[in-house]
KOLSELUM-365071 format. One record per residue (C-alpha): x, y, z; residue in three letters. Coordinates in steps of 0.2 Angstrom, whole numbers, plus 5000, padded with zeros to 4 digits. Example, Ala and Ser with C-alpha at 12.3 -4.5 7.8 and 13.67 -1.06 7.14 Angstrom:
% KOLSELUM-365071
506249785039ala;506849955036ser;
This chain:
% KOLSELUM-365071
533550375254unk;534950295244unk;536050445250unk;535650425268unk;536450225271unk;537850285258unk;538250425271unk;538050315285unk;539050175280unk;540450325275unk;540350395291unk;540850215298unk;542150195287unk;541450045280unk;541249985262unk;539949905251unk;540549735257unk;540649755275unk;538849775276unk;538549685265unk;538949565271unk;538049615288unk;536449595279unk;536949405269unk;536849505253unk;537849485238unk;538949685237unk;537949715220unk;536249695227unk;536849815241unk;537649945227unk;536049935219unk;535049995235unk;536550135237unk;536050185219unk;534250175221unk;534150045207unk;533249925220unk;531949955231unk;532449905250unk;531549795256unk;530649825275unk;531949695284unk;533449765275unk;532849935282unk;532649855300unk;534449775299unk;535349945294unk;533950055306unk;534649955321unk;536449935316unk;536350135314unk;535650165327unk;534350275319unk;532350235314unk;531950185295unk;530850345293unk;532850445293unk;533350305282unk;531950345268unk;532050535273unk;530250555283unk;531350635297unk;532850735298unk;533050655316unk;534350525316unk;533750465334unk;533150325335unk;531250295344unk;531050245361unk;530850035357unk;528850015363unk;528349875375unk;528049725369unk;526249665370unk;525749495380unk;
């Protein structure tokens, strides 16, 4: 998993600090989740899913398929 955001913030051509900064994290605690150190937790993934543009299972490697999913409708 740790692999996958480092790519994706690369590909952006952003670093360590702009997101971040994105996510109100300190620039270690997000190195730490680039080196698999930390565990990410669920909301982390949800922020960088969306900012992506991509679902959590590419993020944590369950999928190949950087499309995101259709959003489902909400329930009333």
């Amino acid at each position: 998993m740790n692999y996958r955001i480092r790519d994706l913030r690369e590909d952006k051509d952003l670093t360590q600090t702009d997101i971040a900064n994105l996510l109100n994290i300190h620039q270690t605690t997000y190195s730490s989740y680039e080196l698999g150190d930390l565990n990410i937790p669920v909301s982390v993934l949800n922020k960088l899913a969306d900012f992506y543009k991509t679902s959590i299972d590419y993020l944590v490697g369950r999928t190949d398929e950087k499309k995101p999913y259709p959003r489902g409708k909400s329930k009333k």
